[in-house]
N, C-alpha and C positions, 0 to 999 in steps of 0.2 A: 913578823919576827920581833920588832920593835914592843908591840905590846904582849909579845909570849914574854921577852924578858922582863919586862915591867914586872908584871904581875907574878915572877917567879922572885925575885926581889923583895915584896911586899906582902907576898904571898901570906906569910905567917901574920903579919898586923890586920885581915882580914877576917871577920867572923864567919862561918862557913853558912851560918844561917843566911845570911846577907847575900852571899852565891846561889842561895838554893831559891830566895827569892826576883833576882836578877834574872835566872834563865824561866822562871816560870814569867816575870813579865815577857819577857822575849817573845817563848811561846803565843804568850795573848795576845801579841799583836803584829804576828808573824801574816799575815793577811791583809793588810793595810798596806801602804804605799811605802816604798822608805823612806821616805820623807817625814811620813806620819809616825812610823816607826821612831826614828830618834826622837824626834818631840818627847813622842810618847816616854821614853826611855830616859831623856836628859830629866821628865819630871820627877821620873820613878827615883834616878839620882839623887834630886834635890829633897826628896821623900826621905830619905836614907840619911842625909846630914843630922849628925847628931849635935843635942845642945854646945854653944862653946864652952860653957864651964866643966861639962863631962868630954867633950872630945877633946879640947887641950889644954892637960893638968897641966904645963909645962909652956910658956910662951916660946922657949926655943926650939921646940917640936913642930910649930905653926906649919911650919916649912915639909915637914916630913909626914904629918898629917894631909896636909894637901895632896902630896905626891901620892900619898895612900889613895886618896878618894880621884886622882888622875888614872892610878889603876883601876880603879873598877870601872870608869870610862872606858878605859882603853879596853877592859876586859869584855865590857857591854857591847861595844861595837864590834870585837870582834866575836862574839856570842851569835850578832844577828849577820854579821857576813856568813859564819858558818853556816848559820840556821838555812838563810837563803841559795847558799850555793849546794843546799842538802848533804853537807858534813858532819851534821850533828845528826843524831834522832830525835825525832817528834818524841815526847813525852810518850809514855803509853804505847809506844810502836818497836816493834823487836828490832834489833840491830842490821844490820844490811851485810850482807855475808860479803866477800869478796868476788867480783866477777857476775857481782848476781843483776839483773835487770833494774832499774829505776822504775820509780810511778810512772814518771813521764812515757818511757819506751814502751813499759804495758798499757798506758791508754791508748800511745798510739799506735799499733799492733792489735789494740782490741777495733781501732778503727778500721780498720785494713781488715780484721775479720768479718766486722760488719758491713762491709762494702760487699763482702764476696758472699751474705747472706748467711757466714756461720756461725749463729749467734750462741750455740754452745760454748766455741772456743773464746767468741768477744765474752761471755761471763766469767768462763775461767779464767782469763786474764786480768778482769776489773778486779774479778775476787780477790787476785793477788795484788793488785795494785788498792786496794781498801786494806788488806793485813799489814800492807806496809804504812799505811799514811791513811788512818783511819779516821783524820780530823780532815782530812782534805775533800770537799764538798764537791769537786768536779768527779770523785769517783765515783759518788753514790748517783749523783746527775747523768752520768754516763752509763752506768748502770741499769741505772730507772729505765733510760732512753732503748736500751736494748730489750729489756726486760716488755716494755710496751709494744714493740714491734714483735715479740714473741707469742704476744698474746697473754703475757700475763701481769694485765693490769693493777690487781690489788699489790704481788708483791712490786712492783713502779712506786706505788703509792708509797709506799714502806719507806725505800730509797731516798725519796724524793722527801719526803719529812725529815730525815736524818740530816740529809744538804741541808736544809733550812734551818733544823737547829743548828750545825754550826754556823750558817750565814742565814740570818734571818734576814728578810726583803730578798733575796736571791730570784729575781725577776723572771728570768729562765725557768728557775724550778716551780717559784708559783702557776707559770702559763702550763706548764708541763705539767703538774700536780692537776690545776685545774681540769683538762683534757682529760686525764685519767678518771678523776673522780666523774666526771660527767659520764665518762666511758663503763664505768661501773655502778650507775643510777646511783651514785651518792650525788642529788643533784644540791641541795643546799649547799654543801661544801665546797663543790664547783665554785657555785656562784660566789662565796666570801672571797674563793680564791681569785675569781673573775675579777670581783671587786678590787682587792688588793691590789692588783697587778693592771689595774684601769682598762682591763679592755670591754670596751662597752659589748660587741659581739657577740663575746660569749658567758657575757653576764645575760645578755637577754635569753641565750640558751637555754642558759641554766633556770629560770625563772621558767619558760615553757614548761620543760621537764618537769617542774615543781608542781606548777600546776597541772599538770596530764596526771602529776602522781596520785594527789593530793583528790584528783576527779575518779580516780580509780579507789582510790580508799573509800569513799563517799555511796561509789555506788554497790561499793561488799557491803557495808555496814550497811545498807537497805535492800541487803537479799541478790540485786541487781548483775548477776553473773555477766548476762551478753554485755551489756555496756562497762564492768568494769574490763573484760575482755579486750574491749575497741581503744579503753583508755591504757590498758598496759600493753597495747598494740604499736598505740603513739610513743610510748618513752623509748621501748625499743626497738622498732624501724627507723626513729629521727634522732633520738638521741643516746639515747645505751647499747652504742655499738658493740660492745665487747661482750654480750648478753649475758649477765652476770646471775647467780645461780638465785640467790633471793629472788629476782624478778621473776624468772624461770619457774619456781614453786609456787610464786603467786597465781601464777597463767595456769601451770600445771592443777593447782586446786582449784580453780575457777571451772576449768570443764572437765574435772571429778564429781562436782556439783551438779553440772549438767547432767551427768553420765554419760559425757563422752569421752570413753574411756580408753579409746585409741589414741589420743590426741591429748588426753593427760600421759601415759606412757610415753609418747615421744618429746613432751615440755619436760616432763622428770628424767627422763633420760639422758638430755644435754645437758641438766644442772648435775649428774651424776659424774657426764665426765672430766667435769669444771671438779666435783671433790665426790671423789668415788664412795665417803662413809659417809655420807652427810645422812645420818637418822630418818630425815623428815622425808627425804624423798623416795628411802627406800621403801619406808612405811607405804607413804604414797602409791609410787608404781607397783610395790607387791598388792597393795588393796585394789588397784588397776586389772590387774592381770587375775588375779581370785574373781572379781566381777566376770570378769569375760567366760570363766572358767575354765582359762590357759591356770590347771592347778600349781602344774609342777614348777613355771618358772615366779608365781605367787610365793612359794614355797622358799627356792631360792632367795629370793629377794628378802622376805622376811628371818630367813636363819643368818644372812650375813649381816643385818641388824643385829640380831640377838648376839651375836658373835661379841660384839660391840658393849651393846647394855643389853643379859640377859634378862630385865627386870621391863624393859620398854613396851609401858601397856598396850599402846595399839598392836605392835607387832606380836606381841606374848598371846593375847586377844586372840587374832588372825590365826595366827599358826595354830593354835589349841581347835577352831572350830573346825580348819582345815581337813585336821588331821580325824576329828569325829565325824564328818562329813565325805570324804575321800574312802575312810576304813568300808562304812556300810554300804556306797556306790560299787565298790571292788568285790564285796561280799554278793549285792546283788545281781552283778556282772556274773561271776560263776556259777549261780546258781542258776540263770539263765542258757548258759551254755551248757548245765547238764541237762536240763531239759526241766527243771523243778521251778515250773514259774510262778507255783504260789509263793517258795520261799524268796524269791527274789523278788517279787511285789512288795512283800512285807520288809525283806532289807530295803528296798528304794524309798516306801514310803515313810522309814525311818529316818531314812538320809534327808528326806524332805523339810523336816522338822526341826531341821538342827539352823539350819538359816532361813526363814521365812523371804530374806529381800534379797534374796539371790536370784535375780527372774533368769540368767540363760541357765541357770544350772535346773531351776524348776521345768525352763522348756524343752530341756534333752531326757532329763529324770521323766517327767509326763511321758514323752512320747516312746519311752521305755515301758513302763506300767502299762499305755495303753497296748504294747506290741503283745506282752504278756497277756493280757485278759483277753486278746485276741484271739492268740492259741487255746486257751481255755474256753471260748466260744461263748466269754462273759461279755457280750456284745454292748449293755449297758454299764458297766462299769470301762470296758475301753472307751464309748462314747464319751462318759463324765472326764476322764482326764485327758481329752483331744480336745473339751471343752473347754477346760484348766485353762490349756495353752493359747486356745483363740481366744480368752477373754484378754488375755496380754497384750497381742498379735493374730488379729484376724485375718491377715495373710498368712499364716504359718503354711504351706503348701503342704507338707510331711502330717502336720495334724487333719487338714483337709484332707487327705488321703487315707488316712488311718479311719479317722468319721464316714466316710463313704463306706468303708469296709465292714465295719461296725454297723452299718445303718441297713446295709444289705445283707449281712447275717441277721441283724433283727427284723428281716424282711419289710423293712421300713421303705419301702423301693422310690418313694414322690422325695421323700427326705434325701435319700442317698441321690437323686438325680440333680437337684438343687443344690446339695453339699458339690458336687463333682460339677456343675457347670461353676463355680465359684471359685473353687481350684484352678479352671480353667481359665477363667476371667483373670486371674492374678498372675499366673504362668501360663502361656499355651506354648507348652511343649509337650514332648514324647511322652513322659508320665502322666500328666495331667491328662491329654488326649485319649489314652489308653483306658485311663481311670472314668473318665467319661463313658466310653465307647460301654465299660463294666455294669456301669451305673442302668444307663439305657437298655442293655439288654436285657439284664436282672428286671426290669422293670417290665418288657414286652412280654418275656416268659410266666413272669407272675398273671399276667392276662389270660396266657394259655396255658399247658401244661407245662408245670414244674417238672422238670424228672428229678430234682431233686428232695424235693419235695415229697415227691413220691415215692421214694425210695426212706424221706426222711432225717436225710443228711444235710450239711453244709457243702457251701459252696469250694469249698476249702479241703473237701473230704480225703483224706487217703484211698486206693485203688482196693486196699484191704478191707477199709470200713466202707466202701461203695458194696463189695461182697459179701462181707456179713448183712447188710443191714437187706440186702437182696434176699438172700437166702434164709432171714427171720418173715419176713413180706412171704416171700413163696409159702413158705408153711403154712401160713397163717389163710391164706386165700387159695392154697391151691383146690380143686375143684371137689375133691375128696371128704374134706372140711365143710362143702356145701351140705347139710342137712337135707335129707329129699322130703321132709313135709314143708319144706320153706315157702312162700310164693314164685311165683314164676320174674315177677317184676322184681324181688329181692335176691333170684338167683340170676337174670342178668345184671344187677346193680353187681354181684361180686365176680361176675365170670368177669366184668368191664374194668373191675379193679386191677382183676387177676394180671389181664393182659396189659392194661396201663406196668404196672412193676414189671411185667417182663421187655416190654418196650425202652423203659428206663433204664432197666440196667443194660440192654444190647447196647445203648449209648453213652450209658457213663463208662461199662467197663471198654471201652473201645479208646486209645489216648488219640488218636488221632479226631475220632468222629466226637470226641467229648470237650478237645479245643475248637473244633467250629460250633458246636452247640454256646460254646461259655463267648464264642466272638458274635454271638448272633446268627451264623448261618443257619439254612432250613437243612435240615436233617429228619425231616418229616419221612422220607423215606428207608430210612436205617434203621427202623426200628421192626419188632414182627410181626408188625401188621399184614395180614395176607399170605402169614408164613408159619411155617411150623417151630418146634422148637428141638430142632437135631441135638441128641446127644444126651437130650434132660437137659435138669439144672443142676450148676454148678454144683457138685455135693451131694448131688443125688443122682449117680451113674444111674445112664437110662430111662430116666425119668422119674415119673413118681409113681409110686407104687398105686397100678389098678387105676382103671377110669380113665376119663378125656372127658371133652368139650368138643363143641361143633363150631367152627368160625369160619366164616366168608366162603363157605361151599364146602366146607376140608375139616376131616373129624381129626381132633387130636387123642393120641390117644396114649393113655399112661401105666406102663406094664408094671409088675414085680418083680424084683430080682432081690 
């Protein structure tokens, strides 16, 4: 009270400039001790004394000039009682409503939250206790400290520089600071921080990490992926706890490199969701997932880039080839399913063209073409792209089985036996067994009689084109057909044909007797050998017009109708 009235007194013989410099010293050393406080203060004072020939025109004002500069004494210290007992505002900090919470009650409230683990509400408390007393370095410190246990190291860092610029040596936040930056492979900065704040510990830390790092740059720049792999293994299993996304893209393009490309999508994946737009890794992981030829979430991946920067060349790149390469796979997919497999040979083999180092896409697209030239019974060209595939991947099972197929419509039978125990050797299961069992039989029959061969067809034949190709043969040999000046030895050569194609077809057209012939069983007795042929052929009620043949004691014989 004593110095409210002083200074309302003198009020007017003060220059207002000299008030406005008084509370800003105040401020500046509102942080010190009080003790160090008036020091500082009584200097600022003696700062302020103006010369005596300008401050007393008048030797009998001595007296009243004095008392003047007693008030700003008095003024001063009561400037810094206020300041201290938070009556005044901080410089820069909005006024304090009535009733409203103190910094102090929101830090400790933010403690109490962070005790019970709920560091949402511990940040919105600090937050407000920073709007109020934004110069006070225990909020941004308290801050930081929650901010770390959240897991979110880089903003800590933030905080924690902020404490420092207003209290620089702040021991606390240097150790703190430190810890984070070690935590987020900023290891250098660690360690200056280590330094500063003398702890030898984790000064050595930080000097590890440096050098893990610095072993890992070393061995990119000479190509050296597995080993810089082992060295960004080091920094973050022992020291970059908080795996922070730069280190993460490094790992992640390391076994991009590799081409292991599973294991780049899951390193790009956690740096993604450390910062969900980060360019670099979208790029990444979409070129990840395009290799695999998972197209659609490639797709993905690169249009929420572009979202971003529609100009970003990798991703612009990517998506464009995507999209000409996906169109012609879709085009050749339909035309397969209408049954038109030349034209989707020719869409696949388009598609092919458009990215040469796409090897899974090259070995699902091959083994397409070859399924195609299959049905077209282009038995060398299905061979050539089953080949494609195995020079990739000589385990390919699906190509080895397709090659077998292929090699036994080109009646290639030692090849396909070979191809299909090889198949076997790399999988023995159910297909592959089967495909064997295929191989082997195709190969015993070729020994003996083919019927289908004999008939002319493939292995593969419709039940329709086993009939026609029957009923072309019968015309052609039936016994009628025989010339009677022929020889006798070139008229059993075609009577023996004759009966060969009617033998054949009793067993092809038969589904039952025509799966145990194709499993190997003897069926030697199914055929009509020893038998007549009731009813004619197929197509020709009754049989054929006029004439027979004599076989095995029993005249056949061939009427007109």
């Amino acid at each position: 009270k004593t110095a409210t009235a002083k200074i309302s007194k003198v009020f007017e013989r003060v220059d207002l400039s000299v008030v406005r410099k008084t509370a800003l010293a105040v401020h500046a050393t509102k942080h010190n001790k009080p003790s160090q406080q008036l020091e500082s203060l009584r200097a600022h004072v003696a700062s302020l004394r103006p010369p005596t020939q300008s401050f007393a025109v008048q030797p009998q004002r001595h007296s009243s000039t004095r008392g003047a500069r007693d008030a700003i004494v008095a003024m001063l210290l009561y400037l810094l009682l206020a300041s201290l007992r938070g009556a005044l505002p901080v410089t820069g900090a909005p006024r304090k409503a009535a009733g409203e919470e103190t910094p102090g009650q929101l830090r400790s409230k933010a403690d109490e939250a962070l005790l019970k683990k709920d560091t949402d509400t511990a940040l919105s408390l600090l937050a407000r206790a920073i709007k109020l007393e934004p110069d006070n370095e225990r909020n941004y410190f308290k801050r930081a400290n929650v901010l770390k246990r959240a897991g979110k190291a880089s903003r800590a860092v933030e905080d924690l520089d902020s404490a420092l610029r207003i209290k620089p040596g702040y021991g606390a936040a240097l150790v703190m600071r430190a810890r984070a930056l070690l935590g987020i492979g900023r290891c250098a900065e660690a360690k200056r921080d280590y330094d500063a704040a003398k702890d030898k510990d984790g000064s050595t830390a930080a000097a590890g990490c440096m050098e893990a790092l610095q072993a890992a740059d070393k061995a990119r720049a000479k190509g050296d992926r597995r080993l810089e792999l082992e060295h960004l293994a080091e920094v973050l299993e022992k020291y970059a706890a908080d795996q922070p996304s730069h280190l993460l893209l490094l790992r992640a393009r390391a076994h991009y490199d590799r081409r292991d490309f599973y294991e780049c999508i899951a390193e790009s994946g956690k740096a993604l969701k450390q910062a969900p737009d980060d360019l670099e890794a979208l790029e990444l992981r979409g070129s990840a997932y395009y290799f695999l030829a998972d197209h659609a979430m490639a797709k993905t991946h690169w249009q929420q880039a572009l979202r971003s920067d529609p100009e970003h060349p990798g991703c612009k790149s990517g998506y464009k080839k995507l999209r000409s390469l996906t169109k012609k796979d879709a085009a050749g997919d339909k035309h397969f399913e209408n049954g038109d497999h030349a034209k989707a040979v020719e869409q696949w083999v388009s598609a092919l063209s458009v990215d040469d180092s796409h090897t899974i896409f090259h070995t699902s697209t091959n083994l397409k073409i070859a399924s195609s030239y299959l049905q077209m019974k282009d038995y060398a060209n299905a061979k050539r792209h089953c080949d494609a595939v195995l020079s990739q991947d000589d385990t390919n099972i699906d190509a080895l089985i397709k090659r077998t197929e292929a090699e036994i419509g080109g009646e290639d039978y030692e090849s396909a036996r070979r191809t299909a125990s090889r198949a076997r050797e790399v999988s023995d299961d159910d297909r592959t067994r089967k495909n064997q069992q295929r191989a082997e039989v195709a190969l015993k029959q070729s020994r003996e009689v083919n019927h289908y061969k004999v008939l002319g067809v493939g292995r593969d034949a419709r039940t329709k084109d086993i009939k026609k190709a029957y009923r072309d043969a019968a015309l052609k040999y039936h016994p009628d057909k025989i010339a009677p000046d022929i020889s006798d030895s070139e008229r059993e050569r075609l009577t023996a044909k004759f009966q060969e194609i009617a033998s054949a077809y009793e067993i092809l057209s038969d589904e039952d007797t025509r799966a145990k012939y194709d499993n190997g069983e003897d069926v030697s007795g199914s055929g009509q050998q020893g038998q007549g042929f009731p009813g004619g052929f197929p197509g020709f009620p009754g049989g054929f017009p006029g004439g027979g043949f004599q076989q095995g004691g029993q005249r056949f014989t061939f009427t007109f109708r």
